[in-house]
Backbone as CSV, one residue per row, in Angstrom:
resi,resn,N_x,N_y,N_z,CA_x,CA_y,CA_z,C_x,C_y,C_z
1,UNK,-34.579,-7.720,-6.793,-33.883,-7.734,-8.070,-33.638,-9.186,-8.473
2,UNK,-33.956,-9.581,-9.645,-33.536,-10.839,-10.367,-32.062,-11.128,-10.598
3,UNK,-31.341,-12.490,-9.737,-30.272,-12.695,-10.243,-30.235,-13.368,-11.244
4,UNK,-29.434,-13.058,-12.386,-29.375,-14.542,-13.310,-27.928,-14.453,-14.323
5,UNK,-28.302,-15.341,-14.567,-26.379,-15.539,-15.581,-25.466,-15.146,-14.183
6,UNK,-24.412,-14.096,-14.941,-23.421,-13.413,-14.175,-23.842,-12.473,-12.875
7,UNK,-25.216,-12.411,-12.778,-24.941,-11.141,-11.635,-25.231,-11.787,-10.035
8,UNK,-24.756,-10.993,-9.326,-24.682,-11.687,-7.925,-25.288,-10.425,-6.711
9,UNK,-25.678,-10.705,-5.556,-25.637,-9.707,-4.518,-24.135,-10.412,-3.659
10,UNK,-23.375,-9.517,-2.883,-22.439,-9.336,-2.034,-23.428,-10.108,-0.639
11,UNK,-23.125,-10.998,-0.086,-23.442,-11.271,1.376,-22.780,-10.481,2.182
12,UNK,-21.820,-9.261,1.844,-21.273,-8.950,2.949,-22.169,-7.386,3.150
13,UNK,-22.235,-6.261,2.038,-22.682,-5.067,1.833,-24.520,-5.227,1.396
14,UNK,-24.515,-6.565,0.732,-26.026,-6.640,0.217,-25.842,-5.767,-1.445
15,UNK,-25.095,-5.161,-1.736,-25.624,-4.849,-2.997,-25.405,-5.351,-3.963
16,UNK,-25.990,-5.441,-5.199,-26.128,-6.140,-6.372,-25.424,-5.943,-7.269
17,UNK,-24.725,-6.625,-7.955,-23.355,-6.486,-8.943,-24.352,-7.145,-10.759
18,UNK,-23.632,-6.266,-11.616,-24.017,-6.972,-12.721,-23.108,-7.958,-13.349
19,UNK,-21.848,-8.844,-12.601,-21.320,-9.482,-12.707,-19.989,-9.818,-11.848
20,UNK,-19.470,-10.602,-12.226,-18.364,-11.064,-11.003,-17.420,-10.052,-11.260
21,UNK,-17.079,-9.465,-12.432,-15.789,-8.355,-12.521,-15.985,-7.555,-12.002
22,UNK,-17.333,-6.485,-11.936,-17.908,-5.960,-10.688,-17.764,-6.148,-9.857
23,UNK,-18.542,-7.188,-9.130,-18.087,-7.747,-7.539,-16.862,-7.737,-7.189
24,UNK,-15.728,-8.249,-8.125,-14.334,-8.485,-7.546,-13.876,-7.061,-7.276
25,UNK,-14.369,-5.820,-8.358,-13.752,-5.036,-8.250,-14.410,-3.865,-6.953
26,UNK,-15.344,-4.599,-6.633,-16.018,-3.964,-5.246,-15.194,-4.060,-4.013
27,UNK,-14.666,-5.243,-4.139,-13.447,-6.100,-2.836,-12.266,-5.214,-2.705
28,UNK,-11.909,-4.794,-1.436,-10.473,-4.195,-1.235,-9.824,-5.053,-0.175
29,UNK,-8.262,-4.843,-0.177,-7.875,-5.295,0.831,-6.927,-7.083,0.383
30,UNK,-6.451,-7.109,1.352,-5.636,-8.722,1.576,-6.863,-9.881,2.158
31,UNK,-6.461,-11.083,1.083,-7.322,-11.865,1.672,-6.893,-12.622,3.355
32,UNK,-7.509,-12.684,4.454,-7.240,-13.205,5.136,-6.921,-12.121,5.977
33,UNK,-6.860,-10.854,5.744,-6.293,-9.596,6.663,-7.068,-8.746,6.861
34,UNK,-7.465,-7.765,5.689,-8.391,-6.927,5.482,-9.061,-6.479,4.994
35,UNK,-9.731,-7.887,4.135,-10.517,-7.597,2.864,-12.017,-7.479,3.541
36,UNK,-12.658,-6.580,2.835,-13.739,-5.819,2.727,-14.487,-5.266,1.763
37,UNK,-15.590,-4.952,1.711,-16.425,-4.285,0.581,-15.648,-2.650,0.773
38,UNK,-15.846,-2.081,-0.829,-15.564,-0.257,-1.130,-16.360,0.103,-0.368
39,UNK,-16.570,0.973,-0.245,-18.197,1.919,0.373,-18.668,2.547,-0.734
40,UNK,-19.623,2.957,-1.360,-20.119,3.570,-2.377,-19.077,4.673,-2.793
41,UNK,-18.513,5.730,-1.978,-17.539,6.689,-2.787,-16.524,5.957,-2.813
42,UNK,-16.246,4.965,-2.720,-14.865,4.477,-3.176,-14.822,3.804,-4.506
43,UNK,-16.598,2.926,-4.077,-16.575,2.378,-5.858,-16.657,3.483,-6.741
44,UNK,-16.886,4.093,-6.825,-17.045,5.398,-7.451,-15.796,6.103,-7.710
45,UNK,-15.105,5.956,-7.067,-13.675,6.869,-7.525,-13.155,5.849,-8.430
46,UNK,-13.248,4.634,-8.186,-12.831,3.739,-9.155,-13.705,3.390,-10.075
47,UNK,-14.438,4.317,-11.085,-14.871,4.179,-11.815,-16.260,3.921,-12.267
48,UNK,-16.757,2.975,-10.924,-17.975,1.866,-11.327,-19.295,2.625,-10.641
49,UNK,-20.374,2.553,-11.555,-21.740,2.701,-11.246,-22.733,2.110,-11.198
50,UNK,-23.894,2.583,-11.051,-24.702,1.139,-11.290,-25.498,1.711,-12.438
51,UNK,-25.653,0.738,-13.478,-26.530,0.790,-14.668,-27.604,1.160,-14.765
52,UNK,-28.596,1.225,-15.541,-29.860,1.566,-15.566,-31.010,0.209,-14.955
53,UNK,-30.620,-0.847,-14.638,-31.417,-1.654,-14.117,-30.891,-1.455,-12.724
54,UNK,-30.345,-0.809,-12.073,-29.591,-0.643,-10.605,-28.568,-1.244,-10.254
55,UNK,-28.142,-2.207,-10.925,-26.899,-3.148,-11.166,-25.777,-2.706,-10.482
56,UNK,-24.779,-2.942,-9.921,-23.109,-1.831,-9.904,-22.450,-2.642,-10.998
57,UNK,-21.415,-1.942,-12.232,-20.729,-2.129,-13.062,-19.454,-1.564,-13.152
58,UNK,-18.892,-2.380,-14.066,-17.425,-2.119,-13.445,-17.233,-0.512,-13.883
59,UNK,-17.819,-0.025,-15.229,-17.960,1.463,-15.099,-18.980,1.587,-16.475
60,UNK,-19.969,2.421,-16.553,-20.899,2.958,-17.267,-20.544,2.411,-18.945
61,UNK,-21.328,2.294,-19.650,-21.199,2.134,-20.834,-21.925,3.366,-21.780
62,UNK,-20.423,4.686,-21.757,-21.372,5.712,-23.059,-22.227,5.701,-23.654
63,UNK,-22.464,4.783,-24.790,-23.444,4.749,-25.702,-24.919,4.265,-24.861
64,UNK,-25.035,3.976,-23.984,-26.165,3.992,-23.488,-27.043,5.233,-22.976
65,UNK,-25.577,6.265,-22.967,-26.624,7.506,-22.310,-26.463,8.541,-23.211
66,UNK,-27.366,8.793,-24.215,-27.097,9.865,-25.406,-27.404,10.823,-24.255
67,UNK,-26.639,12.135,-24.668,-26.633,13.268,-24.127,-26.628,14.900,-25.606
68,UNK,-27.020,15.606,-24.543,-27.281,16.505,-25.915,-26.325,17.551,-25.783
69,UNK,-25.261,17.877,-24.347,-24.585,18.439,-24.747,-23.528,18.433,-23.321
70,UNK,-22.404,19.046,-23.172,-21.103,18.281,-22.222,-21.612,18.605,-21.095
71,UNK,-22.695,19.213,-20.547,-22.954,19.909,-19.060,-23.682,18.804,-18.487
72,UNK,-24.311,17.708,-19.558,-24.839,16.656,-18.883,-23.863,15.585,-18.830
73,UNK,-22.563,15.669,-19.122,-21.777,14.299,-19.210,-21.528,14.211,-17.402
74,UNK,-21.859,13.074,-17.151,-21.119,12.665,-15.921,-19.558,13.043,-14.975
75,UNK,-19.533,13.133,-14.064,-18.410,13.823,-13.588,-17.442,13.056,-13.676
76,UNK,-15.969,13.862,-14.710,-15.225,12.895,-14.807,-14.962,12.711,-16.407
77,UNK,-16.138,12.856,-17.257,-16.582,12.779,-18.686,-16.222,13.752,-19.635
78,UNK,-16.119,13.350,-21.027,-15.691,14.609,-21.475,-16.362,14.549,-23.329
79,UNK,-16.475,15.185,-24.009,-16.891,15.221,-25.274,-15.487,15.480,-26.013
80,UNK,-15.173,14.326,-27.185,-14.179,14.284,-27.771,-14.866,13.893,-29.225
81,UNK,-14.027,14.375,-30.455,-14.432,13.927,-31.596,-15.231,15.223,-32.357
């Protein structure tokens, strides 16, 4: 994967962030005590996925995924309006 601008890989987990707000929000824990990478279901309960280039983000951006009706919205998602 190409890094460039904002996005980074983690030296600690290896995976690829589409920016530092991502990454930070990948980090749990006290610095100096018990900081660590989420594990995938954790980034995930908190929101964040990875984009359509494989990226992890801090959480999905709607308008990127037209859908045709609520059984395809993502878990968690909802049709309003």
């Amino acid at each position: 994967m190409k890094l460039s601008g904002d996005r980074n890989q983690c030296c600690g987990c290896h995976e690829f962030f589409n920016s530092s707000a991502a990454f930070d929000k990948h980090r749990h824990g006290d610095f100096g005590k018990d900081r660590r990478c989420r594990t995938i279901d954790e980034m995930r309960a908190k929101g964040m996925d990875k984009n359509a280039a494989g990226y992890w983000v801090t959480a999905l951006n709607p308008m990127n995924y037209p859908m045709a009706s609520s059984h395809e919205l993502p878990a968690g998602w909802e049709l309003i309006g």
